[in-house]
N, C-alpha and C positions, 0 to 999 in steps of 0.2 A: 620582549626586552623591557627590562624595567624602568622606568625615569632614573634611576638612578646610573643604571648603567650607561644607559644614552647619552644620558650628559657626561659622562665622563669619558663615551666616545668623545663627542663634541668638543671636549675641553681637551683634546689630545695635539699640542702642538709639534707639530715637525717642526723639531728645531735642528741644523746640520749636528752631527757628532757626538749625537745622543741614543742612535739607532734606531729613531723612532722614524726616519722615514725610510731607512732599510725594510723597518719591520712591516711598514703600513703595507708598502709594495708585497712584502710576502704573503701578508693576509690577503690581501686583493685577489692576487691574481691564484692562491691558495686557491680560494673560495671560488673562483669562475671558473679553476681548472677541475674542482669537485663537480662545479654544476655541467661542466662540458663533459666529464665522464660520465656522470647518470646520464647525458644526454643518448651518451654514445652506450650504456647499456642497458639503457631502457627507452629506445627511439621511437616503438609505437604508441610511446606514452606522453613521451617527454620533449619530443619534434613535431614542428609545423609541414603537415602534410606537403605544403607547398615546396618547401628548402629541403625536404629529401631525396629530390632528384641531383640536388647541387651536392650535398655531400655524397652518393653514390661516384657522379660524376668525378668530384675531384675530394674524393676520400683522405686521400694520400696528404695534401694539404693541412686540412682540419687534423688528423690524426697528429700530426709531427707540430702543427703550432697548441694542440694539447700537451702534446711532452714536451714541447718547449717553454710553457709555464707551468708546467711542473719542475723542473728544470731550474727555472727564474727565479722559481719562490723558494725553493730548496736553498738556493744561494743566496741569496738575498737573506733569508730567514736564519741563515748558518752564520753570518758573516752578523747579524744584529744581536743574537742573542751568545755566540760564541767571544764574538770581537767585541762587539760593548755591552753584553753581560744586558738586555733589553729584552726579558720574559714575553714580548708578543711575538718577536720573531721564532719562536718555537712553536705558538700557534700556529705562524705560517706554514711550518715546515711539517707541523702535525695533517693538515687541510691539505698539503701537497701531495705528502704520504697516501693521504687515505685514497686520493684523486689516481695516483699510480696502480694502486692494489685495485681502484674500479677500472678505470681506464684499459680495461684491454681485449674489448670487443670494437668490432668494427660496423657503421651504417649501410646494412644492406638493403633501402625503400620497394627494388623491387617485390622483394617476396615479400614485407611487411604487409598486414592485414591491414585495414581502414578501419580504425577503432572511431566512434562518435564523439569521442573526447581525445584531445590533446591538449597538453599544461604548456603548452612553448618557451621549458626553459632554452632553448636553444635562440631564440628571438631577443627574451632578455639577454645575454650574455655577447650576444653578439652586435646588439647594441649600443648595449655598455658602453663593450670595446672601443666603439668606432668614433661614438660622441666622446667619451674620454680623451683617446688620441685626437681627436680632431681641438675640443673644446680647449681641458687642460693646459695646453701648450699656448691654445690661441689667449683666453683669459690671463697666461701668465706673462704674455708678451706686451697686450695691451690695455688691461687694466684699466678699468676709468674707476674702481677704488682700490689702490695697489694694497692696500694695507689689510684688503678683506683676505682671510686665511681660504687655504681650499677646504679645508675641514672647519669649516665655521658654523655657527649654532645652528641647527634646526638640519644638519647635511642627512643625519641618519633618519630622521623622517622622511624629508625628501627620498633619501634613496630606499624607504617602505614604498613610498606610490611610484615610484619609477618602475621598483620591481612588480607590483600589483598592478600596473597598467601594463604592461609586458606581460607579464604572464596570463594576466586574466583576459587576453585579446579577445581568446575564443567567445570569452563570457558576452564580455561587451558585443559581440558581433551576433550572438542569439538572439539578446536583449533590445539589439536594436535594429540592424541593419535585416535581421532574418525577419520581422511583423511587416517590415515596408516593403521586401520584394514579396513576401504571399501576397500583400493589400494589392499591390501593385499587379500580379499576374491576373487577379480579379475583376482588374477594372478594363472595361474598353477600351480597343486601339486606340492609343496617343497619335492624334495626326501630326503633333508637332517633331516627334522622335524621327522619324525617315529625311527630316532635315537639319535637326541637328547633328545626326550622326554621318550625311551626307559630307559635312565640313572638312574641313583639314584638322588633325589630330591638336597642329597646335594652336589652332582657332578654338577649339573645343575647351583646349588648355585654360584659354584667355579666359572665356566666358565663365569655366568654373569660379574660376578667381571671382569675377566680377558678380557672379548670381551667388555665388554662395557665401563670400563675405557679405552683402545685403541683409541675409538672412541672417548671420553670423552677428552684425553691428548691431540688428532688433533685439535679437533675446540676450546677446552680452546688456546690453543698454536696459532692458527689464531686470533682469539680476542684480544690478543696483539700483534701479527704483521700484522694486517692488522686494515688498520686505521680507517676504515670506523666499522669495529665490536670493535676496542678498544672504541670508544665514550659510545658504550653501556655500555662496561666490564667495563669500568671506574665507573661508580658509585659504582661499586661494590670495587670496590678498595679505595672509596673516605672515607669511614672510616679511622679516626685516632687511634681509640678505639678498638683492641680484644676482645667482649664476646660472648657467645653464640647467643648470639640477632644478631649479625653482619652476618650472616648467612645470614639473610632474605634480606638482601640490594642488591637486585635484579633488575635491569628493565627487565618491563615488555616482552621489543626484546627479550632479552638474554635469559630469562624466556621459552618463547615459543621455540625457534632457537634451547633451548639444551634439552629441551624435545621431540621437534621433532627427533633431529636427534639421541640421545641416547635411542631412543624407539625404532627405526628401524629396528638393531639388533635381539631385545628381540623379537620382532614380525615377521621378516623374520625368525630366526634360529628356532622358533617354542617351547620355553621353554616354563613348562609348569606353571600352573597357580601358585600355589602352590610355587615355587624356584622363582619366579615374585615377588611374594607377601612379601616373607622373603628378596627379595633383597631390595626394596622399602622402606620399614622399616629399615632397616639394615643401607643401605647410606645413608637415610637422616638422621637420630641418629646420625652418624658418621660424615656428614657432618657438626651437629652443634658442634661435640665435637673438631671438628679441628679450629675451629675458638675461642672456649672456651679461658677465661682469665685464665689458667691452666699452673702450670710451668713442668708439666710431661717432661721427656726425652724416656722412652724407648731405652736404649741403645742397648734390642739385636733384638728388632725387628724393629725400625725404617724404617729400609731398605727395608722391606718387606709389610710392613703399613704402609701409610700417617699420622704422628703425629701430633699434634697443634705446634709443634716443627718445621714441615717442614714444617707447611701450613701458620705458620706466617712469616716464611722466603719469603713466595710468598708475600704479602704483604705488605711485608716491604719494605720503602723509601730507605734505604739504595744502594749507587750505586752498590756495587755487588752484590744484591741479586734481582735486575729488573729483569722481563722478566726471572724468573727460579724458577723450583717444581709446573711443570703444574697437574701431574696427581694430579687424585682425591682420589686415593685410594695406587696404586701399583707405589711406587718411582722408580720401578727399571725400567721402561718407562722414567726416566728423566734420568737415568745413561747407559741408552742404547745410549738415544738420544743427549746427551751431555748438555743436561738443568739444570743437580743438582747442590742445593747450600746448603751444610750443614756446617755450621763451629760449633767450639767447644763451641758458648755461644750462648743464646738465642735472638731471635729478640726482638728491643726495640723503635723502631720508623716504624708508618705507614702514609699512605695515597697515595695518586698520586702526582705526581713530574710534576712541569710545566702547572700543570691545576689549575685552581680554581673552583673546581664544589660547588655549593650551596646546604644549610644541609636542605631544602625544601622538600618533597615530591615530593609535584605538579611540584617545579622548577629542579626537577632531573629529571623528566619524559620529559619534553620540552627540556634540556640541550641538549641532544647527537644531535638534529634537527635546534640547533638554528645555526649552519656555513650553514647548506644547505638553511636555508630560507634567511637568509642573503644574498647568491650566489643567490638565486631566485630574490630576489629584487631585488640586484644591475643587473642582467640581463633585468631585466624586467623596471627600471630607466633608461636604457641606449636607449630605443627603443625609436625611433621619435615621438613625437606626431603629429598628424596631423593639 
């Protein structure tokens, strides 16, 4: 997508009675009802091994909530560009079409082969969904900046890394989590694993939380003092805009770097699968709700959970609040280590201070490399010719 185009996504207001949020809905759910049909006819490609048992199981479901946004955006799409003449609703209705003409195979896992690669559009899509519904409604009810749009600058970037971390699961899980169970199968019996996993599930729970934010508060906490991991952290910082979407504004280093070293833990202390799996779920739900456009406080637990209260504090441009409320989950890691910054009102201005990173994808991923290629060059212009 071009900068140009982008931004004039961006610049796309729903305004009531213009059919622009007829149409938005059409394109949306257009576009997921395409990706849930490739899903559905190309499942050993395009599904997560794991969730093929669930669509076998309740086929029937999945299939009927596909035709039911195909369905949506038909209507919705007819009703924008037919009733108020608003040429995106035809897109919608184009993206639905084509979703119906794929759409008409059905997920059968058990005969499916085990192919070594799977894309999990089925993971992003479903998703989406859920954080959507869930988010959408909740940010539009309570708001702690009411006047921030849902399609506000920088949304279609965000929703690039949302999709690429979604889809690229499998990648990330080669990349990281697969080097530390060979290392790990390697190394000699862990005497401490036969009592960890001895515990109760949600003991186990607890403890993740507590060992692996630890680990989590050190390398967040090096990522901005040290210069060479802040280039990375920086894009993540480079939003101006708090919503749950802002989440996903990752590169791809930092991506890897903190799932390496925040898996490490989990896999040397030997927890078991079960307290892994509820953790997993648990912080990353958590991690989009601290970013959420939400004016919550929590005044008697804040101290004890990481708010969107303390995490837009991190955030925040603001000069006192740089570089403080590293943890991710347990503040009291920032008031141990002298990092907290809670004052009595809420954050109202973000981004990075003294950078200009660009609202590009592609040119976010190149950003954090372009001083070293530069120092390449000019190293490499200095050498004699012959």
């Amino acid at each position: 997508m071009t900068d140009q185009l982008r931004e004039k996504f961006e610049n796309l207001a729903l305004n009531a009675g213009l059919g622009k949020i007829s149409a938005f809905i059409s394109m949306s759910l257009g576009l997921l009802s395409l990706f849930g049909a490739l899903c559905f006819l190309f499942p050993t490609v395009l599904t997560m091994p794991e969730l093929r048992p669930v669509y076998v199981q309740h086929y029937k479901v999945f299939y009927f909530s596909l035709m039911l946004g195909i369905v949506l955006s038909v209507g919705f799409g007819a009703f924008s560009s037919i009733i108020r003449q608003n040429r995106y609703g035809f897109y919608g209705i184009c993206f639905a079409l084509f979703a119906a003409i794929l759409g008409c195979g059905l997920i059968k896992a058990p005969t499916l082969p085990n192919l070594p690669f799977y894309a999990g559009i089925d993971y992003f899509v479903l998703t989406l969904v859920i954080l959507a519904v869930v988010f959408i409604p909740l940010e539009g009810f309570f708001a702690k900046n009411p006047e921030q749009k849902i399609l506000r600058v920088g949304w279609v970037t965000d929703m690039k890394y949302f999709m690429f971390s979604h889809i690229g699961i499998q990648l990330f899980t080669f990349l990281t989590v697969m080097p530390i169970q060979y290392w790990i199968t390697h190394l000699p019996n862990n005497p401490i694993v036969p009592y960890v996993q001895a515990q109760p599930i949600w003991l186990q729970f607890i403890e993740l939380l507590i060992v692996v934010d630890f680990v989590v508060y050190w390398l967040h906490r090096a990522m901005h003092e040290v210069n060479f991991l802040w280039r990375f952290h920086a894009i993540h910082h480079s939003t101006e805009y708090m919503d749950w979407l802002a989440s996903s504004r990752l590169h791809i280093v930092e991506v890897l770097m903190t799932r390496f070293i925040a898996t490490l833990p989990i896999f040397l202390l030997g927890f078991h699968t079960s307290a892994v799996f509820a953790y997993l779920i648990f912080i990353s739900f958590h991690a989009i709700f601290i970013h959420s456009n939400v004016r919550f406080r929590f005044p008697y637990i804040r101290w004890l959970i990481a708010t969107p209260e303390f995490h837009h504090w991190h955030h925040s441009s603001e000069k006192p609040a740089i570089d403080k409320n590293y943890a991710a989950f347990i503040p009291l890691y920032d008031v141990i280590f002298k990092s907290v910054y809670m004052p009595n009102h809420l954050a109202s201005v973000y981004g990075t201070v003294g950078y200009k990173i660009p609202n590009s994808f592609v040119k976010q991923f190149t950003w954090p490399f372009k001083r070293y290629i530069k120092r390449f060059r000019g190293r490499f212009d200095r050498i004699p010719k012959p």
